[in-house]
C-alpha positions in Angstrom: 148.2 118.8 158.5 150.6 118.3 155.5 149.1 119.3 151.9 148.9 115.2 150.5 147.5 115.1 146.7 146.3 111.7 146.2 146.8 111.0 149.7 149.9 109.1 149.1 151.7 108.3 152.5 155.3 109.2 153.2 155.8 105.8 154.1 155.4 104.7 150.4 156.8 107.5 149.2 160.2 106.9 151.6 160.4 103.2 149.8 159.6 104.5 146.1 163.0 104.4 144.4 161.7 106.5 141.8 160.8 109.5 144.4 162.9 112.4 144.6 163.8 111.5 140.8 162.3 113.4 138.0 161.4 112.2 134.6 164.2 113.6 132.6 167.0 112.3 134.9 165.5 109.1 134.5 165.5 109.5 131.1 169.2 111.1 130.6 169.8 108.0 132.7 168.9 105.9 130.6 170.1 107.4 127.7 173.5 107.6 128.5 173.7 104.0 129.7 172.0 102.3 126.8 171.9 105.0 124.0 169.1 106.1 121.6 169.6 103.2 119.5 168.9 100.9 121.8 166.6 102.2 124.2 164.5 102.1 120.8 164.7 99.0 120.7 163.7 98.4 124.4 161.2 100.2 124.2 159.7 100.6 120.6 158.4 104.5 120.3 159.4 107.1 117.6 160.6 109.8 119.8 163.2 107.2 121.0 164.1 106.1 117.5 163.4 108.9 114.9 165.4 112.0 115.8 165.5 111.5 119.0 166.0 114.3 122.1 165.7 114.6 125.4 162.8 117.4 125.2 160.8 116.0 122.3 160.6 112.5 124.5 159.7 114.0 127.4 156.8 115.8 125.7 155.5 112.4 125.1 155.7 110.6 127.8 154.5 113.5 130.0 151.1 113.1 127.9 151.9 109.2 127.1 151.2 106.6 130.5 151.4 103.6 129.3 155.0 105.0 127.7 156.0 106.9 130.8 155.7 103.7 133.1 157.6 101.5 130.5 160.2 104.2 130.9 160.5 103.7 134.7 160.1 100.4 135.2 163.3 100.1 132.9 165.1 102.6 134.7 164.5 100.5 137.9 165.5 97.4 136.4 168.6 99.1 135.8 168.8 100.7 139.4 168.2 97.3 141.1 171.1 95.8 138.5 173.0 98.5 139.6 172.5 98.4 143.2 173.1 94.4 143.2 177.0 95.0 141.7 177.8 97.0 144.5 
């Protein structure tokens, strides 16, 4: 048998867009399309807007939920915008 924490299935894990991708790609991601400036704007926390870096925002959102998934769900908003160009 196949070591499953949370017993998530590979079938939802195969249709997760956001598997395979970890948080500070995501993040560089979004970064580079939108900027700190505006990503603080999107999404209103200090670490986006007050001397902003990679690794200081990625310390909070590791330890910071509700910020983490306001992070992702933009990042997919952005994938599916992206995906729908091509």
């Amino acid at each position: 048998m196949i070591n499953n924490p949370g017993n998530i299935s590979m079938e939802t894990q195969k249709n997760n867009p956001l598997h395979g991708i970890s948080l500070e790609t995501v993040l560089q991601r979004l970064v580079d399309h939108f900027g700190w400036s505006i990503l603080g704007k999107l999404i209103h926390i200090n670490c986006f807007i007050e001397n902003p870096s990679i690794q200081s925002s990625l310390k909070f959102l590791r330890k910071t939920p509700w910020a983490r998934k306001k992070v992702e769900e933009l990042y997919l908003q952005i994938h599916e915008s992206d995906n729908k160009k091509q």
